[in-house]
N, C-alpha and C positions, 0 to 999 in steps of 0.2 A: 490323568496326571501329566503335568508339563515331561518334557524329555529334560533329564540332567546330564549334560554332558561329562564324561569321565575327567576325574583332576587330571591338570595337565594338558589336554587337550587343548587343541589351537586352534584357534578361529578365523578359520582360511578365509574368510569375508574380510573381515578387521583388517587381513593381510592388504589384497587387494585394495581395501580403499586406503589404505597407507599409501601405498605402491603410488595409486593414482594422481594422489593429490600430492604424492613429493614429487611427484613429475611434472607438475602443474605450477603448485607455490612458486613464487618470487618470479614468476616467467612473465613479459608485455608481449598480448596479443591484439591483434587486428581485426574487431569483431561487433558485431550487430549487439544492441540494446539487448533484444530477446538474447541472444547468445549469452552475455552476461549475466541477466538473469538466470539463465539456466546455472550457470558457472556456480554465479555466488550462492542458488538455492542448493547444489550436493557441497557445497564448504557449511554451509548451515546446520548441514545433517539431515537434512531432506531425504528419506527414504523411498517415500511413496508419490505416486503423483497417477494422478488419474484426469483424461481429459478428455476432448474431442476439438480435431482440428478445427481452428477460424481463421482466416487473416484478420490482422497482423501479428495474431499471437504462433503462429504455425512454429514458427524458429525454434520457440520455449519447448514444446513439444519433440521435439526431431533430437535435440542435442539433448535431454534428457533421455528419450526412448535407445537413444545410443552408446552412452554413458553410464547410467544410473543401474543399469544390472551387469555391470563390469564386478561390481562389489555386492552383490546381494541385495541391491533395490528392486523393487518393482515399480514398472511404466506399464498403465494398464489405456487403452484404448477404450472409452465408453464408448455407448449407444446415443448418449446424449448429454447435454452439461448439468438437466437434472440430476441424472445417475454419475455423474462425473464429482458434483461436489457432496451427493452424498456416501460417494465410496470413499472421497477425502476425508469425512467428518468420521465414519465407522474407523479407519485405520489411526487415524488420530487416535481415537478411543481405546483403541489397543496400545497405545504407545511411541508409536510411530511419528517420526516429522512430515508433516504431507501437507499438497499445494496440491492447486489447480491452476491452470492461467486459459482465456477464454479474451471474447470480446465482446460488444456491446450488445448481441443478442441474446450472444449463449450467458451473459450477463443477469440478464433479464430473468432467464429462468432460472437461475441459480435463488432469484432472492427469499424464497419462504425456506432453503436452510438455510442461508446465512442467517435468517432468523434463528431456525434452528440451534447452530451453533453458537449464539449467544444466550439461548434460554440455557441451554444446557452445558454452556462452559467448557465448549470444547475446542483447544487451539488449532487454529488451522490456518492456511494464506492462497487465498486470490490476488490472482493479478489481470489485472482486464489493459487490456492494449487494446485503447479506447479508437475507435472508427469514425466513420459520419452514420448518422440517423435521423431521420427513426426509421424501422424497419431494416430492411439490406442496406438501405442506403449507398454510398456509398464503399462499398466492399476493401478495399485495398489502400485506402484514404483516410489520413490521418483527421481526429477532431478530439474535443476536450468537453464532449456533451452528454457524461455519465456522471457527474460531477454529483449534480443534485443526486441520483438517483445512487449513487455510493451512499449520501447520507442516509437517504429515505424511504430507499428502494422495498426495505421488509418492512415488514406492517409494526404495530404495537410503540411503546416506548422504549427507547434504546441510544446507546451511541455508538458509536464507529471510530476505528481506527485506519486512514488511509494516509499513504506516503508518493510524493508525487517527485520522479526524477529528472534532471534534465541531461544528462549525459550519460553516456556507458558505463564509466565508470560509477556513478550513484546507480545504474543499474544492479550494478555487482554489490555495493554497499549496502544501499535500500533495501535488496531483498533479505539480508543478513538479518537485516535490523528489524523487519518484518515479522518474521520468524522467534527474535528475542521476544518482543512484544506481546506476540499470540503465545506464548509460553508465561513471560510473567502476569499476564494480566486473563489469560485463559478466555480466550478470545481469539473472535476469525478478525487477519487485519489483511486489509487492500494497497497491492502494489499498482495506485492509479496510473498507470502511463498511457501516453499518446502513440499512436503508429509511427507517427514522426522518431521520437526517439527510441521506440524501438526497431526501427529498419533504418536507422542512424547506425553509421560506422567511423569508429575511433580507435582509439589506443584505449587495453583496459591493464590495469597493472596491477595482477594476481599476489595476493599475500602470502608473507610466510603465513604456516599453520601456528607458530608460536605467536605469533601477532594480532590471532582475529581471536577477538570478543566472542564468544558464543554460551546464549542460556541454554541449558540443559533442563530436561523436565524436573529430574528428580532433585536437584542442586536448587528448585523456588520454594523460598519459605512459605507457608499459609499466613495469612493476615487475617482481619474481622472482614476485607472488603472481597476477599479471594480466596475461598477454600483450598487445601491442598488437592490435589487430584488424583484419583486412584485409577489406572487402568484396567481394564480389561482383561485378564488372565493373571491378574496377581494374585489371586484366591483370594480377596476378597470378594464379598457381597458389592455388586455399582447397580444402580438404578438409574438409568438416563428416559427422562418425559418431556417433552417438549409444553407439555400443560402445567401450571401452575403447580409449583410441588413445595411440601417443608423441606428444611434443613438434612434430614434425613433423603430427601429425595421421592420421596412417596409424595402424588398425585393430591393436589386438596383446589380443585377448582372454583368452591362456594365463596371460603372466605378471603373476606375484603382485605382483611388484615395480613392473610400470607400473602396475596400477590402487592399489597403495598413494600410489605418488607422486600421479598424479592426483585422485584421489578429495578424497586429503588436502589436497590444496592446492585444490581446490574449496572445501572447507568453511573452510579456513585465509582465505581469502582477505577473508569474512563475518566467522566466530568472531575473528580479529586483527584486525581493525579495526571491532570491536564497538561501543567507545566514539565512536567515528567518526559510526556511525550512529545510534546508542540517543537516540531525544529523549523525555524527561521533563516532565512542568511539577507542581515539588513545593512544595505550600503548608503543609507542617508544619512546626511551632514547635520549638524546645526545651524539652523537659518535656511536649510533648503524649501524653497518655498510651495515646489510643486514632486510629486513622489512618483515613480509610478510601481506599480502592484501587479508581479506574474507569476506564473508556476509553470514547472510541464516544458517542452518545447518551445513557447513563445519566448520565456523567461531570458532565453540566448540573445536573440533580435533584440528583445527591451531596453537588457542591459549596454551592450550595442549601444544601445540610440541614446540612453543615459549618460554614457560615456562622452559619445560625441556632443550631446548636449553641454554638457560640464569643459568641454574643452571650450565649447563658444563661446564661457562666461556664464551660462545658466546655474543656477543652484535648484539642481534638480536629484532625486534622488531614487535608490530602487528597493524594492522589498522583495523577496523570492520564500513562497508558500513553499516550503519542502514538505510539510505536515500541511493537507488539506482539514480533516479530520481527526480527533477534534479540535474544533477551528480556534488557530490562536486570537482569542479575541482581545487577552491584555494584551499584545504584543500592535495591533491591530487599532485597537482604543490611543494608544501611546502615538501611533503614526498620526492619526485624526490627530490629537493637540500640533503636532509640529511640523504641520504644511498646511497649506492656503487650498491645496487642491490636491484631488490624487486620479491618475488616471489609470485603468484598469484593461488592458490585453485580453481577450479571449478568443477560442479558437471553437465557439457556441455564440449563442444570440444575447449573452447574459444570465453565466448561472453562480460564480463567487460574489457579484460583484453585489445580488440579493442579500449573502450573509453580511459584506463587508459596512451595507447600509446600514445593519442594526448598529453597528459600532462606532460608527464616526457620525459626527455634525458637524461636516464640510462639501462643498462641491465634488459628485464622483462625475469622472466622463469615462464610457465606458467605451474602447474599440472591437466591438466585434466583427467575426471573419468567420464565416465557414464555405462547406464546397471544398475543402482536401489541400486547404493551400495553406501555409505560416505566416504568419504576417512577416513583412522584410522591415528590418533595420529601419528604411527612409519611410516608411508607412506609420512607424512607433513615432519616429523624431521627427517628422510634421506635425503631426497630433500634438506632442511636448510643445513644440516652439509655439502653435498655436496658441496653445492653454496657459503658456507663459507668457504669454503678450497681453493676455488679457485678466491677469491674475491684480 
């Protein structure tokens, strides 16, 4: 039988993390991407975290392992990012807010539970502070070449939930929002960021506690597309399978008809409330003739060169992917009808610019860059002036 704490009793925890976060709210600090994330995932409610050192994600790590049991969290140090994200997925189960953050290896092996966690409905948040690769690669060196492998990385039919920041500050944000996400839609969601911005430092401006947004497990209604969820220890009966199961949760691998229904209402549950999720921040005009299209790190420089473009007299325009997954494609389709051309930033060989194909019928030109570098400003805005000369 659970322990019942005596009426009245006070919950020296609770205390604590008052304590913490009134010391913290409304304060601007001086601080790394990773740092923010850490920040914004104990304002979330993040209790648990379980990981293993990588760079660029080390930071996320360090400031939670120092923090997080100030107030009764646990920071647990895996053996490996296997066992890192399946102790994230079991604590979830219990009730728990819990993350991982890793990088483009420990990425790799993370992916049959993140399948996991979406057979079985169990909310959780990765955040990969994406490297060069493949293999070590590049170790300490920013790139934007897990993109594909956010979508497609676990096996089966499914969709995904990733958010990609460009500043410290959407560090702190993002990972908030991350968290709401993987609660109301009961599901693992990815905080795609680059090394770049997370060993980026800036000003991040901590909120009041009366001012942030935060879902709670027990406060999501169930729908027909999202069960309610019952934890672990509530004295209920739960049954979590990773194999095709009924309604009930019980195991039914043969037939065709249970894993149609389920499946499909996995992926229904994302793909229908696409709009829901999909965040944009779109700075093109009408009549602008030529757009260009970034997310992540690059997204800065872009804008940048957009700018300066438009000051020369171009009518050029910009689109910044804050939601990679799932991919805004109305939003995407709309840009196709209202420019002549669209060119496309990455910090890979070409891995959005695959999706953005299905969507438009117009000239794409895509600039890629890897090897640990950003593209600069005048790298974006030659490419523009080009493509507008010839539009």
């Amino acid at each position: 039988m659970p322990h019942k704490k005596s009426r009245g009793k006070v919950d020296k925890s609770q205390i604590k993390s008052t304590e913490y976060f009134r010391k913290l709210e409304g304060k601007k600090l001086f601080v790394q991407g990773d740092e923010a994330v850490a920040y914004g995932a104990l304002f979330a409610g993040c209790r648990f975290y379980a990981g293993y050192p990588i760079t660029p994600a080390s930071e996320i790590f360090e400031i939670i392992a120092r923090d997080m049991p100030k107030f009764g969290g646990f920071c647990v140090q895996m053996e490996d990012e296997i066992a890192s994200i399946a102790s994230v997925i079991g604590a979830s189960a219990t009730g728990a807010k819990a993350m991982t953050a890793t990088s483009g290896p420990g990425f790799s092996l993370m992916q049959e539970n993140i399948g996991y966690a979406i057979m079985t409905e169990i909310p959780c948040v990765i955040i990969n502070v994406q490297r060069s690769g493949p293999s070590t690669g590049q170790a300490t060196l920013p790139a934007q070449g897990d993109v594909m492998q956010t979508r497609w990385g676990t096996h089966g039919d499914h969709e995904i939930i990733a958010l990609s920041p460009n500043s410290v500050q959407e560090c702190f944000e993002l990972i908030v929002k991350c968290f709401n996400l993987s609660e109301i839609y009961r599901h693992p969601v990815i905080l795609l960021m680059d090394g770049a911005v997370g060993h980026l430092r800036e000003k991040l401006e901590l909120p009041k506690l009366e001012n942030l947004s935060i879902i709670e497990r027990k406060t999501v209604e169930a729908s027909e597309l999202i069960p309610r969820m019952i934890n672990i220890g509530e004295m209920q009966a739960v049954h979590y399978t990773g194999s095709t199961h009924k309604e009930n949760g019980m195991r039914d691998t043969f037939s065709r008809d249970v894993h149609e229904k389920l499946a499909s209402r996995l992926y229904n549950k994302i793909d229908l409330n696409r709009e829901k999720i999909v965040q944009v921040k779109d700075s093109t005009f009408p009549h602008d003739k030529v757009a260009v299209l970034s997310y992540g790190a690059v997204s800065r420089p872009a804008l940048g060169a957009v700018m300066k473009a438009r000051e020369n007299g171009m009518k050029v325009g910009h689109m910044r992917l804050v939601t990679l997954w799932p991919f805004p494609k109305k939003q995407i389709e709309e840009l196709g009808r209202n420019v002549e051309k669209l060119i496309i930033p990455e910090m890979n060989l070409g891995q959005i610019i695959r999706e953005v194909e299905r969507y438009v019928d117009i000239p794409i030109v895509s600039i890629p860059k890897i090897g640990g570098v950003v593209h600069s400003q005048r790298e974006i805005y030659n490419k523009i002036t080009e493509v507008y000369e010839n539009v």
